[in-house]
Backbone bond lengths (Angstrom), bond angles and torsions (degrees), N, CA, C in turn:
res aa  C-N    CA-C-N  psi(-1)  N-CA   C-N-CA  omega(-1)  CA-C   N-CA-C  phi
1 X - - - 1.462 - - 1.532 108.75 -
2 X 1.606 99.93 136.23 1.764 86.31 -177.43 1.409 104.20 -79.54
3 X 1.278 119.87 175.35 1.559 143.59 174.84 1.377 91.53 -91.82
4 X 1.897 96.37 150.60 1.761 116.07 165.74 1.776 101.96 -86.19
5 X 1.608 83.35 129.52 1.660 86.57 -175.01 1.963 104.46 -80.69
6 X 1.843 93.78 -23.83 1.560 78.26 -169.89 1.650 70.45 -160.64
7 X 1.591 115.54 115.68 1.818 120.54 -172.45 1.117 104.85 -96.77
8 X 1.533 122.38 -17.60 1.715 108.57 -164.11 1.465 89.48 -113.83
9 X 1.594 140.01 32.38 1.174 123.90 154.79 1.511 122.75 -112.07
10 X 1.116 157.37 171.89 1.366 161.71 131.65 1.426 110.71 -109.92
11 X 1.345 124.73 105.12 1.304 121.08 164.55 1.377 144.85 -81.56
12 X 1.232 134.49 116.46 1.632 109.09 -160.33 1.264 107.80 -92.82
13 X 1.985 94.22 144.31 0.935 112.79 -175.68 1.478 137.52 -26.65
14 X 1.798 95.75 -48.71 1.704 110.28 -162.96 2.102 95.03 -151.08
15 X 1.258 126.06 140.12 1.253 120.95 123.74 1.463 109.48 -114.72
16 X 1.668 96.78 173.24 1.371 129.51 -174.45 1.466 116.56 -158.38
17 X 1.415 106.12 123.37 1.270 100.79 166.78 1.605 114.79 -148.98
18 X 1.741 106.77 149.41 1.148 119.22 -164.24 1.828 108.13 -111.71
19 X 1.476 113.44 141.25 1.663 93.57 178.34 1.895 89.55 -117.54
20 X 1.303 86.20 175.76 1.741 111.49 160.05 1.365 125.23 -53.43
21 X 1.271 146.55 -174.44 1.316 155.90 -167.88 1.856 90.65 -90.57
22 X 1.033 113.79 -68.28 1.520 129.89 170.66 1.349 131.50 -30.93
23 X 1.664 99.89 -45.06 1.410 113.93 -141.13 1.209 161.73 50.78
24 X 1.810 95.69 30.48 1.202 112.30 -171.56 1.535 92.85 -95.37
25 X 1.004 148.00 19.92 1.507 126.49 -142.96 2.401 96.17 -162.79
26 X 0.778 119.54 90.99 1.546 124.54 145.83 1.343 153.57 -35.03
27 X 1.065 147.91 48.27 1.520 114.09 168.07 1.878 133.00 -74.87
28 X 0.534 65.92 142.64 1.584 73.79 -173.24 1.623 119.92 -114.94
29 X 1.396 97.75 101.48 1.486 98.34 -172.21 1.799 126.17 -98.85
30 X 1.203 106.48 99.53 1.799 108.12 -158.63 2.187 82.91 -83.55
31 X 1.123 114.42 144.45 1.316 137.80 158.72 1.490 98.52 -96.54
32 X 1.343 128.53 126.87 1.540 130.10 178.23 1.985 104.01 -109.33
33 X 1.329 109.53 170.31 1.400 123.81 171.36 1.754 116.58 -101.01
34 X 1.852 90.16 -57.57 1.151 114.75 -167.51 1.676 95.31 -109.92
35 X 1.138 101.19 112.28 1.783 133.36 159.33 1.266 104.04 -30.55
36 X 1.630 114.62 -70.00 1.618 114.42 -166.33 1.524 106.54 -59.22
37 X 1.582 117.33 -66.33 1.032 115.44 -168.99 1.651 117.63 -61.57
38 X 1.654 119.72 -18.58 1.179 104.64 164.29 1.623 115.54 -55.81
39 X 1.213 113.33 -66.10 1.813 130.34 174.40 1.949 108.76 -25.13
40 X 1.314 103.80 -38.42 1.323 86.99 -179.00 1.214 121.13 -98.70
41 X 1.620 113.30 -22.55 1.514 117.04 152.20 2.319 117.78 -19.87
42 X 1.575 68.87 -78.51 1.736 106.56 179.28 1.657 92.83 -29.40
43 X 0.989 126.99 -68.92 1.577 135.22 -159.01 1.185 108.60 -68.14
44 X 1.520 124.12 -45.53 1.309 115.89 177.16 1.514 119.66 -87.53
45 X 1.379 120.92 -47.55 1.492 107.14 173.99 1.635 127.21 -69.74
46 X 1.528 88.00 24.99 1.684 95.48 164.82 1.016 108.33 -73.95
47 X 1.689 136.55 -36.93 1.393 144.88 -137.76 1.708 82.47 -95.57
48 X 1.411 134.66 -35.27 1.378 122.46 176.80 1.588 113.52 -33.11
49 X 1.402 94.68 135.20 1.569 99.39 176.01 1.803 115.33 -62.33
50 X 0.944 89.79 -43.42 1.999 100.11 174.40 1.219 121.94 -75.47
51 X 1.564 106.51 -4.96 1.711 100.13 165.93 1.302 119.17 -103.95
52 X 1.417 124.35 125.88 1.500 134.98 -148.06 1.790 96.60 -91.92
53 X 1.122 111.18 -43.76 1.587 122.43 -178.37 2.216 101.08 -174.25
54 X 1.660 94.64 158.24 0.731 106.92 168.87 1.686 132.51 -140.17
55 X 1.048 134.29 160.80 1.207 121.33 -164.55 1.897 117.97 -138.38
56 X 1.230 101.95 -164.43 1.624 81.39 177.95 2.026 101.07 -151.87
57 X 1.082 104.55 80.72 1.904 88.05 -171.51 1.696 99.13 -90.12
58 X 1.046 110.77 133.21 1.499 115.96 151.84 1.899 91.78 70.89
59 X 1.203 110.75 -128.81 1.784 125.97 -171.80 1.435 89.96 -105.32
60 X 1.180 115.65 46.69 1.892 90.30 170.94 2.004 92.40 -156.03
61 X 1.158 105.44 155.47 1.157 118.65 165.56 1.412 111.12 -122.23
62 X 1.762 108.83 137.17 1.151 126.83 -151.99 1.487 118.49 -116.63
63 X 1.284 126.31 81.40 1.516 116.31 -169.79 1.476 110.36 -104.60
64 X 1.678 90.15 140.17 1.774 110.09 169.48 1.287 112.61 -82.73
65 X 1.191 103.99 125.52 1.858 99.01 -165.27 1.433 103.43 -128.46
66 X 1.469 117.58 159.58 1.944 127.58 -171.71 1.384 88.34 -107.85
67 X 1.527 143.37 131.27 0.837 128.98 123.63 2.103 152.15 -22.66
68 X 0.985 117.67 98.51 1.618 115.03 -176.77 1.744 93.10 150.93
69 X 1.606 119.97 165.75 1.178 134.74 -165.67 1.856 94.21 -127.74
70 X 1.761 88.09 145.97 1.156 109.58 -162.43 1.798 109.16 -140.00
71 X 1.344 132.27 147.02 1.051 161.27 -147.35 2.174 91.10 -98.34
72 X 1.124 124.42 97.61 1.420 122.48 170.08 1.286 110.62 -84.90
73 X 1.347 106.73 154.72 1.465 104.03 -165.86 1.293 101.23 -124.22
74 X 1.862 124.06 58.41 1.142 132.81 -155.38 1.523 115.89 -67.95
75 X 1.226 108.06 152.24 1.645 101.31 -168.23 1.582 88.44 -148.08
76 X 1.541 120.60 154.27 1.543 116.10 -179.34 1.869 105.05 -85.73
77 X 0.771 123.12 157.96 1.598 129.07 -156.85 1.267 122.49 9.54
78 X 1.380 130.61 21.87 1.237 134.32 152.10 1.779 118.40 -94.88
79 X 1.164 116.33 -50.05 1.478 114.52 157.33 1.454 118.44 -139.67
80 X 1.268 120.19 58.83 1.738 132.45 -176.29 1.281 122.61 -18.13
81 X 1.298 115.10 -61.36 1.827 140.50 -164.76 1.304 99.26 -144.37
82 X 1.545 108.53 144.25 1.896 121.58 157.21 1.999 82.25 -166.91
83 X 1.875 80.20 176.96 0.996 113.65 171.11 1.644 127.62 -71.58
84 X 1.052 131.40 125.33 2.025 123.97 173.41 1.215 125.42 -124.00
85 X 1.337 113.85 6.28 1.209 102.54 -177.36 1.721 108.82 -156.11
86 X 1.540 137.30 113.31 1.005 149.18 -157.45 1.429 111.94 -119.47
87 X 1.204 132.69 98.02 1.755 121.59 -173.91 1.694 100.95 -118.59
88 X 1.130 121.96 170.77 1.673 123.20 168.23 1.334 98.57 -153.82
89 X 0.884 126.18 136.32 2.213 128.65 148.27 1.333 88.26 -137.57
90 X 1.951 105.63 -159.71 1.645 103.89 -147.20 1.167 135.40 -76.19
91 X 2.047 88.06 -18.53 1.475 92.80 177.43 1.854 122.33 -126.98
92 X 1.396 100.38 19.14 1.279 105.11 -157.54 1.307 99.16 -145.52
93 X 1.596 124.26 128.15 1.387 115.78 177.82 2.274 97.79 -112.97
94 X 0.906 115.10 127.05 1.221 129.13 170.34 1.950 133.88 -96.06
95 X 1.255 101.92 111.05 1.141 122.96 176.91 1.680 145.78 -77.29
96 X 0.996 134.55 95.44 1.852 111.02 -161.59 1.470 92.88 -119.63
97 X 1.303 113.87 119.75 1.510 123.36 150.85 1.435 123.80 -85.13
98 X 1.305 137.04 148.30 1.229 150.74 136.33 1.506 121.64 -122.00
99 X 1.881 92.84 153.86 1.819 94.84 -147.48 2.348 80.59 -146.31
100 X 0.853 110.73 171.21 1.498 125.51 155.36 1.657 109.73 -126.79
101 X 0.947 78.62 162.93 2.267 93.60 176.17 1.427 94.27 30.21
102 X 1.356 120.34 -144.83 1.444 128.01 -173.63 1.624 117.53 -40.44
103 X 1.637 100.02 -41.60 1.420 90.80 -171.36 1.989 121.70 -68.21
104 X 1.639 96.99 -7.75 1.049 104.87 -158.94 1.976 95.42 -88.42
105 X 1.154 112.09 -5.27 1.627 131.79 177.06 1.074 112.69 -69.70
106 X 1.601 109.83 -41.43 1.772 135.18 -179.96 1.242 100.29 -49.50
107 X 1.698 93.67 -80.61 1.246 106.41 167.41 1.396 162.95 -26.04
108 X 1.560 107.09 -17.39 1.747 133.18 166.66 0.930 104.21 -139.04
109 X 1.420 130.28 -125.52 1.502 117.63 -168.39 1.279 153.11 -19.98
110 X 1.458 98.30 -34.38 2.040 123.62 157.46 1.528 107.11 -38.73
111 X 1.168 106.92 -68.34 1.609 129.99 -168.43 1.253 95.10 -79.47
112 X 1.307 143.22 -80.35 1.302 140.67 174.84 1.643 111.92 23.99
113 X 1.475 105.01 -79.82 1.552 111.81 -159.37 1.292 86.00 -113.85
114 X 1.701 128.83 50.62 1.756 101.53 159.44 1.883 102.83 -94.83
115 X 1.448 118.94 163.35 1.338 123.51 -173.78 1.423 99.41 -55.08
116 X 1.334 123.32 173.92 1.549 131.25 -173.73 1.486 122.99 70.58
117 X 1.256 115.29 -26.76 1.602 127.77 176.70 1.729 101.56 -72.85
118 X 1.853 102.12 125.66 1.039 100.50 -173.39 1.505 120.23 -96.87
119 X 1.404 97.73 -22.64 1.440 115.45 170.00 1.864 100.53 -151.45
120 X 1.728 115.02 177.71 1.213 111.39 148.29 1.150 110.12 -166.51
121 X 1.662 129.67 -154.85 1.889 134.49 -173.52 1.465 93.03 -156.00
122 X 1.073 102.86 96.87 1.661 106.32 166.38 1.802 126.22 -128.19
123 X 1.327 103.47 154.82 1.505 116.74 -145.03 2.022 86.91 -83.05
124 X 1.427 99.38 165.93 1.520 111.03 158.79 1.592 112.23 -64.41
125 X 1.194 129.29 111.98 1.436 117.50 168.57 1.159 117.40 -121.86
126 X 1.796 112.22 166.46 1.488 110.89 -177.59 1.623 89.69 149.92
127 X 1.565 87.27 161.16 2.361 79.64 164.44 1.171 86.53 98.83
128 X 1.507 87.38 -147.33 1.794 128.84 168.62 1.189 102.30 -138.96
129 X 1.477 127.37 70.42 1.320 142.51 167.12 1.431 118.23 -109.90
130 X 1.220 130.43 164.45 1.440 126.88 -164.66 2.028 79.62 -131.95
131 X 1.920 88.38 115.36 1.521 127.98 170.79 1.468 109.34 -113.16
132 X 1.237 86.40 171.15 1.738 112.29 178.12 1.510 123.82 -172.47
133 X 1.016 104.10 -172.64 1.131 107.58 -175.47 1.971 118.42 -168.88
134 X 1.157 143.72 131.57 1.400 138.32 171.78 1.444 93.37 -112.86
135 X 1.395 122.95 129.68 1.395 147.59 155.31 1.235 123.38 -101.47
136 X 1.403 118.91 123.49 1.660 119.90 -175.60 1.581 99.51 -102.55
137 X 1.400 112.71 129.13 1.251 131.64 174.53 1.555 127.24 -103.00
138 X 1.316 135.02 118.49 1.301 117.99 174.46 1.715 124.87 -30.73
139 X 1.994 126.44 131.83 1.551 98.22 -171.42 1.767 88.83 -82.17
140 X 1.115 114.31 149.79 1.473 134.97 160.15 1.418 130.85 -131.97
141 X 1.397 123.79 145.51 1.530 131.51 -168.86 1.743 104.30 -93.19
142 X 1.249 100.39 171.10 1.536 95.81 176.69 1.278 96.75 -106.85
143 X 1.465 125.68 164.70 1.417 137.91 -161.47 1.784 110.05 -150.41
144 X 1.223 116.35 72.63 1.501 108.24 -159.27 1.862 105.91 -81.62
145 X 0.882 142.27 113.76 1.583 141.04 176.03 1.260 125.28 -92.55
146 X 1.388 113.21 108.84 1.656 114.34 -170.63 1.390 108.59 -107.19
147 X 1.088 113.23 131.50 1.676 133.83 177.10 1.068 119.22 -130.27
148 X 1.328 108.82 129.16 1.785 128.59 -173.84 1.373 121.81 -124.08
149 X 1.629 143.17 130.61 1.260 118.36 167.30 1.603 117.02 81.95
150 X 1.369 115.76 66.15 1.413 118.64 -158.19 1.670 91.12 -128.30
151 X 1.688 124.00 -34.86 1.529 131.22 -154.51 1.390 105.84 -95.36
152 X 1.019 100.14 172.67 2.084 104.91 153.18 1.058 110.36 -145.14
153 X 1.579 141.94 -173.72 0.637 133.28 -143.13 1.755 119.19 -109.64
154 X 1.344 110.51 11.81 1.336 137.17 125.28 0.679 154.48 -93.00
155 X 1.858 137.43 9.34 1.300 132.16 162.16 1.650 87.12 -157.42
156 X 1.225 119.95 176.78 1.070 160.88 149.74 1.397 132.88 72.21
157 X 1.281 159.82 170.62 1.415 145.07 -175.04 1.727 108.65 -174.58
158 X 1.043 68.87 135.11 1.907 111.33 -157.59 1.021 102.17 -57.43
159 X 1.321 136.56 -36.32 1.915 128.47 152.49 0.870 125.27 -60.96
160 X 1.283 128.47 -24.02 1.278 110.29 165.91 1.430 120.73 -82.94
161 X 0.968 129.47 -47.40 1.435 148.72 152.96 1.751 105.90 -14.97
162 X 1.089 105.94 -62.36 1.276 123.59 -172.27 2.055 113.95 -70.17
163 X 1.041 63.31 -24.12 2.075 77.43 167.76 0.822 115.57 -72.76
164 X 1.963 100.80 -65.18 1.405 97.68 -169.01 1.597 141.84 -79.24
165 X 1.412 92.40 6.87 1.697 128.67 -164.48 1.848 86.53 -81.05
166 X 1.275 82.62 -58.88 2.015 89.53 -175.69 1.605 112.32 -54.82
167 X 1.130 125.57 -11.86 1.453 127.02 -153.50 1.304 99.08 -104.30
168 X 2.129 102.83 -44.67 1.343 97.01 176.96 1.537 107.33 -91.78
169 X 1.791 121.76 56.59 1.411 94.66 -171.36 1.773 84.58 -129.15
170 X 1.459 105.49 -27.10 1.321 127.61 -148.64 1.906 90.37 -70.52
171 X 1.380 102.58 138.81 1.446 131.21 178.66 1.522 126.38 -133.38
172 X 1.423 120.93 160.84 1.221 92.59 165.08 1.929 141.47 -64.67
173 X 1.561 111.63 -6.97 0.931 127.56 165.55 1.672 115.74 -80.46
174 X 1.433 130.25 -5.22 1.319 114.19 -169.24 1.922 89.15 -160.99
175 X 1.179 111.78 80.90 1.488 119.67 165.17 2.112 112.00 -66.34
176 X 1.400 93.88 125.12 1.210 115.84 -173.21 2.209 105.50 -80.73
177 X 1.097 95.28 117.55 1.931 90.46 -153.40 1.507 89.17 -117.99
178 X 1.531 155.16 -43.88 1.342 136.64 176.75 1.610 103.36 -138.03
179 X 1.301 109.70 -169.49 1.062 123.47 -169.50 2.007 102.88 -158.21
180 X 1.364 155.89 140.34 0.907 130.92 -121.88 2.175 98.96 167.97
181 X 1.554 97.94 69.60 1.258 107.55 160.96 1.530 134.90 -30.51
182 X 1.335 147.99 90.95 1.349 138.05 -149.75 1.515 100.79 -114.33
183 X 1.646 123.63 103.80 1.668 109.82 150.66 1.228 131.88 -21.54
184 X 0.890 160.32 107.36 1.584 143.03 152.57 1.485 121.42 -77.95
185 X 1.536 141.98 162.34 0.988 127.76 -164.56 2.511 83.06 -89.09
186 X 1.356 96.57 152.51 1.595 99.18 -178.70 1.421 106.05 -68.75
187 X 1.257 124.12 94.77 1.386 120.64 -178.69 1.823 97.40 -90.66
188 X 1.571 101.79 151.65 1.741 92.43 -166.48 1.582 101.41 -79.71
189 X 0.460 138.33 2.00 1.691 144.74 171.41 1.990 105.42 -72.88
190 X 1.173 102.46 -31.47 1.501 101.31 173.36 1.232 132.28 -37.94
191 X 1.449 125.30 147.31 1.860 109.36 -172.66 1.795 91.33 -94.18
192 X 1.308 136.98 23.09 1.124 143.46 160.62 1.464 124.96 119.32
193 X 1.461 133.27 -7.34 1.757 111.92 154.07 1.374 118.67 -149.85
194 X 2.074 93.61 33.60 1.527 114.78 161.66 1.381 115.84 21.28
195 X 1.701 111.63 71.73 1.489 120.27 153.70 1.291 105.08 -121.55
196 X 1.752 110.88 161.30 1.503 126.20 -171.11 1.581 98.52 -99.07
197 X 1.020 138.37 -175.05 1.334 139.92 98.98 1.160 148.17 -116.16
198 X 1.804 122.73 167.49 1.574 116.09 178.35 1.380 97.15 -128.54
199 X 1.603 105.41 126.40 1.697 128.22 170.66 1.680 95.19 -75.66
200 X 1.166 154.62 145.63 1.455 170.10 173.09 1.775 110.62 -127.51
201 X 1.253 91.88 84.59 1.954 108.85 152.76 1.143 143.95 -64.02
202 X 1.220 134.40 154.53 1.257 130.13 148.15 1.213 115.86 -125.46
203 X 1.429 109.65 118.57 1.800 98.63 -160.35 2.084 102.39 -131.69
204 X 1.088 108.49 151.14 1.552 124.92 171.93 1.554 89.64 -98.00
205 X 1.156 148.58 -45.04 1.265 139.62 -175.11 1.743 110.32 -119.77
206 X 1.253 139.82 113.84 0.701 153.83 -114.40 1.770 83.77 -138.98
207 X 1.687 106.12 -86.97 1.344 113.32 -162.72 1.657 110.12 -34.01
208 X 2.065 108.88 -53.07 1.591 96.10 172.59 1.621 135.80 -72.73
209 X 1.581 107.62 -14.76 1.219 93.67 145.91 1.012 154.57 -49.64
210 X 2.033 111.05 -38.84 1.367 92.55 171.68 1.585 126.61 -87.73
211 X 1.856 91.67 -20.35 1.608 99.89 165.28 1.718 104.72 -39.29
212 X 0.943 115.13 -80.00 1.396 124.63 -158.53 1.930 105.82 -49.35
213 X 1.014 116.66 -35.01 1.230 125.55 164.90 1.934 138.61 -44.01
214 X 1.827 78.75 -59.30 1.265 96.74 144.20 1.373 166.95 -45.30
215 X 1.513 94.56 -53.26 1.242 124.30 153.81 1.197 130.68 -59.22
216 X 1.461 128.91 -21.22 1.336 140.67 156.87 2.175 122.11 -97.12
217 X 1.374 70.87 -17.40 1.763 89.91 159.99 1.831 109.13 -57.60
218 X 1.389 100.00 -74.65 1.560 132.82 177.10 1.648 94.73 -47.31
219 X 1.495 122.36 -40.49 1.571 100.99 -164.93 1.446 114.89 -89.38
220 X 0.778 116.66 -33.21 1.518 151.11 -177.60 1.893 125.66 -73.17
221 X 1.273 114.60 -30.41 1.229 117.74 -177.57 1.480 115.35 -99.24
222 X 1.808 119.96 150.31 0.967 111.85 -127.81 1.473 85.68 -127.30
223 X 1.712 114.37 11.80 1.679 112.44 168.83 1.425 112.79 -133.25
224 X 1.079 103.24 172.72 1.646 107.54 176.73 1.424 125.20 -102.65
225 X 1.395 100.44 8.81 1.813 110.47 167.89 1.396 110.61 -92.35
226 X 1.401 123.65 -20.44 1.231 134.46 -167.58 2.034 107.13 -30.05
227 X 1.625 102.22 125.19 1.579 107.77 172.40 1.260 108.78 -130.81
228 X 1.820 83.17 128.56 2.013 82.47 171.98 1.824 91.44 -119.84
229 X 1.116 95.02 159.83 2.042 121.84 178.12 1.298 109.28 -150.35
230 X 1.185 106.81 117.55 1.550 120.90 159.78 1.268 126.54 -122.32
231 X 1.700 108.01 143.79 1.262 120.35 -157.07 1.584 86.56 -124.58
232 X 1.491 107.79 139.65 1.597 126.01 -175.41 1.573 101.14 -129.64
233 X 1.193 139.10 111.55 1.256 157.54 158.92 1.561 107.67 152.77
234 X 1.471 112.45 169.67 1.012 127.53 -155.04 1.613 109.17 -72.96
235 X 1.232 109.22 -46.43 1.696 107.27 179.93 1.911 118.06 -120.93
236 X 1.351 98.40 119.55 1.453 103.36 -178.41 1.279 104.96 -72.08
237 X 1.121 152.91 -17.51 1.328 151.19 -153.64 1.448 105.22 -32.38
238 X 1.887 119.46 -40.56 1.541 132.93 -151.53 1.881 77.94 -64.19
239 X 1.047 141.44 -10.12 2.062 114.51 -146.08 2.002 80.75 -130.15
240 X 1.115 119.50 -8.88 1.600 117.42 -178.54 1.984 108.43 -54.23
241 X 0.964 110.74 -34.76 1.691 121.49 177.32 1.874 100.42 -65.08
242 X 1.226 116.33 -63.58 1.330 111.25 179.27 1.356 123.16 -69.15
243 X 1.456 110.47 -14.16 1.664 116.29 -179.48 1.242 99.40 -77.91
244 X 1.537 126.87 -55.96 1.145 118.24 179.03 1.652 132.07 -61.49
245 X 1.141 118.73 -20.16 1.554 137.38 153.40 1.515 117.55 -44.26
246 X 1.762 107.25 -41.50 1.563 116.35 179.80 1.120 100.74 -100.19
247 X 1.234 148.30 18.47 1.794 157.11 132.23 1.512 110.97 -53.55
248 X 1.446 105.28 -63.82 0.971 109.40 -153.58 1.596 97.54 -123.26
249 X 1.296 138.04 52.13 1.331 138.90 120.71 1.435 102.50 167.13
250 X 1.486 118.19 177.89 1.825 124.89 -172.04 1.239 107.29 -62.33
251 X 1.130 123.26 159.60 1.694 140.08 -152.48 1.392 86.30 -156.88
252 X 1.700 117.00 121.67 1.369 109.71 132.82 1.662 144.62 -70.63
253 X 1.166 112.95 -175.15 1.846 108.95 169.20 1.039 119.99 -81.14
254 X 1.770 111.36 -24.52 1.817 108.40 159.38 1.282 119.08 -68.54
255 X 1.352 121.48 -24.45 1.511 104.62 171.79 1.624 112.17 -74.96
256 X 1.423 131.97 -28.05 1.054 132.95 -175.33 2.048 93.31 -66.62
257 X 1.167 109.59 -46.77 1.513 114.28 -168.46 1.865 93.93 -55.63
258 X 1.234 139.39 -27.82 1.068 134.86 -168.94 1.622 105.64 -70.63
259 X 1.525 114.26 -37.27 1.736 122.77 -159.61 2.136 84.17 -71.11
260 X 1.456 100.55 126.94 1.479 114.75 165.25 1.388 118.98 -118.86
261 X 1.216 116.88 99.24 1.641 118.78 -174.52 1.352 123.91 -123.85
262 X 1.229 160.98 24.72 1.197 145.39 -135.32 1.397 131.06 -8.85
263 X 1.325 105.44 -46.71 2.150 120.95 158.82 1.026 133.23 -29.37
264 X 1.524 108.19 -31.37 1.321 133.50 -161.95 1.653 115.74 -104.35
265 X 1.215 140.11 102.29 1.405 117.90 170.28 1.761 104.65 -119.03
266 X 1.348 114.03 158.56 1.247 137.07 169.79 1.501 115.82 -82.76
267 X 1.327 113.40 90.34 1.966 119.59 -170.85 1.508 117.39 -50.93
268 X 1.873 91.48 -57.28 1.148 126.43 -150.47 1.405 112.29 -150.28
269 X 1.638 105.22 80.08 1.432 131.20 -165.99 1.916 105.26 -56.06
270 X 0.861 130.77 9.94 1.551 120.51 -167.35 1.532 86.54 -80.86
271 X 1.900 112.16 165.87 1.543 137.77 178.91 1.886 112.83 -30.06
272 X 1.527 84.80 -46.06 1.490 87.22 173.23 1.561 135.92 -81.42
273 X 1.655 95.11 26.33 1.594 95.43 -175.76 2.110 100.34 -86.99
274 X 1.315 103.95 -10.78 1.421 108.43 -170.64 1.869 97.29 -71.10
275 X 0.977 99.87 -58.23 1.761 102.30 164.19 1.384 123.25 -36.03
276 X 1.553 114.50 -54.29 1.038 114.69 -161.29 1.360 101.35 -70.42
277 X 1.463 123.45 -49.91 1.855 117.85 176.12 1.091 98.52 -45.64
278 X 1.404 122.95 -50.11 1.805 102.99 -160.22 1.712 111.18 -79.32
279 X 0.940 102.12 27.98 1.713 93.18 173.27 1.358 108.21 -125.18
280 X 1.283 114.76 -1.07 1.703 129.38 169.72 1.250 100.67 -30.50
281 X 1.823 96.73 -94.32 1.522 115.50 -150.82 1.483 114.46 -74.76
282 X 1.563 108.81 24.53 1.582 110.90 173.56 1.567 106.43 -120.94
283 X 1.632 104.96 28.51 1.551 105.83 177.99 2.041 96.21 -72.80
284 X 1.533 94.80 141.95 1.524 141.87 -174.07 1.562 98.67 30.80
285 X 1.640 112.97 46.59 1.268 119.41 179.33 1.723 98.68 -101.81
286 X 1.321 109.47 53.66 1.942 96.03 -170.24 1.136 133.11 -73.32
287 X 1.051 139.58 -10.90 1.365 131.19 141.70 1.848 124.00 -49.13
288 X 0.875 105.36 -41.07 1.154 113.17 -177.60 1.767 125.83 -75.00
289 X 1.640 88.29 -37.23 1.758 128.64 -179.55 1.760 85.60 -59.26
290 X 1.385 111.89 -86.36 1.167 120.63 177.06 1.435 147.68 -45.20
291 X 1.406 109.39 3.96 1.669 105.42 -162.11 2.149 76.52 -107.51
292 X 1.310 91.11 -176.62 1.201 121.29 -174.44 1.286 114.96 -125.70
293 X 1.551 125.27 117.43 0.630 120.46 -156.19 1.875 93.96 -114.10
294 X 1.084 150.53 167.25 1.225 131.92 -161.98 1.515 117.69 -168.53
295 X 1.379 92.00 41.35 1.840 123.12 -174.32 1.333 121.37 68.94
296 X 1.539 118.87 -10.30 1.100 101.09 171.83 1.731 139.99 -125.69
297 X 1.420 89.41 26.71 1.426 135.61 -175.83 1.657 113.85 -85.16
């Protein structure tokens, strides 16, 4: 049986975090190990004043965070651990946790040595002592990539493709964060169960991401309608009106020619670039991503 090299820690795997154009605005993407202790994280540093909402996709918990540091008013099983302190400038987004007893373990050393941390300052913890910790994170943008129209009607399918494109794209400059099944309404032109997808980044370099993306887009796909669209800023919400239009019935390329955004560019102009926008603004929205909508919805 092996020995515990170190029993009272859990380290996470990965953070990530992405800000706004501004930097008034956060996400913060924790990758977890342990399930439980993610879940109770989640519950209590909701009550943080700087956390706006939080969420949970896949192995990661997802917080909306305010920029500025704040005074916790820690209490033992009434509010254990949260977040206090939120900073951003150009290249560095900054983090401060405080935790008591266990949570205060979370709180420094946990985070301490997870991948993505570029530096940090963390307290002695353990006991029933009140720890912490501030972690400096690379700042990064989000980079959502939609691709449509990759198969025919003998080989191939566009989720997978689209995965594995992201897997081989992902660097330390551009962490690969969801992946994001899209209904489409069944247009008869379909190679048969007309879904889009959106790859979801977080990238310090952006332009070679999608270069690099591309380029295996272009090598790799097995039609000539093939569309990729990528959207660069933090919230797609602006393309949610036209996504839902390509849910729920055919869309031409003049209506796509109407959407004016700067955020937005067209990679890979083939039929399936109308797909690919509309599967944007339904990144790790899956219920929604997934249902079918069937014109009269």
């Amino acid at each position: 049986m092996e020995r515990l090299s170190d029993p009272y820690t859990i380290r996470y795997p990965q953070i990530v975090a992405v800000a706004d154009k501004s930097g008034g605005q956060v996400e913060l993407v924790e990758f977890f190990d342990c399930i439980g202790g993610a879940m109770w994280v989640k519950r209590h540093y909701a009550q943080s004043p700087l956390v706006r909402s939080v969420r949970t996709v896949g192995a990661t918990n997802r917080y909306l965070l305010s920029t500025g540091n704040v005074d916790l008013a820690l209490a033992g099983s009434v509010f254990p651990a949260g977040i206090a302190g939120v900073a951003v400038d150009d290249d560095e987004i900054a983090v401060t946790y405080r935790g008591l007893g266990g949570g205060g373990v979370g709180a420094s050393i946990c985070r301490a040595g997870a991948a993505g941390v570029i530096r940090c300052v963390s307290d002695p913890a353990g006991g029933g002592r009140l720890a912490g910790s501030t972690v400096w994170l690379p700042r990064r943008e989000r980079a959502i990539i939609g691709i449509d129209d990759t198969d025919t009607p003998e080989e191939g399918a566009t989720w997978t493709l689209a995965h594995n494109i992201a897997r081989a794209v992902e660097d330390d400059r551009s962490r690969y964060l969801s992946h994001t099944i899209v209904q489409l309404y069944p247009v008869p032109y379909r190679t048969k169960n007309c879904v889009a997808i959106a790859c979801e980044f977080a990238t310090s370099d952006a332009e070679e991401l999608i270069r690099n993306y591309r380029d295996l887009l272009e090598e790799y796909t097995l039609s000539v309608e093939t569309g990729m669209a990528v959207w660069r800023g933090f919230d797609p919400s602006p393309l949610e009106e036209f996504g839902c239009r390509v849910k729920r019935g055919e869309v031409s390329v003049d209506d796509l020619s109407a959407l004016a955004d700067d955020r937005l560019s067209l990679v890979m102009d083939g039929r399936g670039v109308i797909g690919a926008v509309a599967a944007i603004p339904f990144y790790t929205r899956y219920e929604e991503a997934l249902a079918l909508w069937n014109g009269s919805g």
